[in-house]
C-alpha positions, -999 to 999 in steps of 0.1 A, spaced: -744 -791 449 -732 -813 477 -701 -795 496 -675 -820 479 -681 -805 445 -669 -773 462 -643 -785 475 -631 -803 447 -635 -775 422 -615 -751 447 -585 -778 450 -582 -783 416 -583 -747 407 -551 -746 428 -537 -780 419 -535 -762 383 -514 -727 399 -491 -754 416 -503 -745 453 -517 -783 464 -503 -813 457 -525 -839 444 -538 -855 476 -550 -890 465 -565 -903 496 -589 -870 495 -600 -876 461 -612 -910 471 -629 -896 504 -647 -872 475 -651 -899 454 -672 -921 489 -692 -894 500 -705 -885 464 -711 -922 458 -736 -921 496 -750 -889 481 -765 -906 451 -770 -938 467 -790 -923 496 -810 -900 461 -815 -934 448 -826 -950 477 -858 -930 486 -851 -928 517 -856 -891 532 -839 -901 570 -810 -917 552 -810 -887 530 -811 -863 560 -785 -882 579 -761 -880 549 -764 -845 544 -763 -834 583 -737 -865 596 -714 -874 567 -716 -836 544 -716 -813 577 -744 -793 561 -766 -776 587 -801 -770 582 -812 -738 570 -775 -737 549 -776 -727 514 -758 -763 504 -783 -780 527 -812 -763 507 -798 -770 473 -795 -802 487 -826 -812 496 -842 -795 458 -821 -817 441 -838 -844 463 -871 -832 454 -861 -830 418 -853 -864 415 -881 -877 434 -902 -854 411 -915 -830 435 -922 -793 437 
């Protein structure tokens, strides 16, 4: 799960106890990076894919998202 998701469930758990306000320009910074996740998925690509993660997500290698990452990847690509 890319690092977004995170974010975005945690922000909206506290959007719902009244402890955020609804930050509009975030959501569509969510809403950019998750569309270059898929689009670099889609793409084939493994150095887009790695740039994505380590550039625009802030993942580090080794990371538990960065791992997750990259099996979702492999998942989509089809392999083990």
């Amino acid at each position: 799960m890319p690092k977004e998701d995170d974010i975005r469930d945690v922000r909206s758990e506290q959007e719902q106890r009244g402890k955020r306000p609804i930050d509009a320009e975030e959501k569509k910074r969510i809403a950019r990076l998750r569309e270059k996740f898929y689009d670099a998925m889609r793409s084939g690509n493994e150095k887009r894919f790695e740039e994505l993660l380590t550039r625009d997500l802030e993942q580090k290698p080794g990371s538990e998202q960065y791992v997750r990452s990259w099996q979702a990847w492999k998942k989509y690509h089809g392999e083990r």
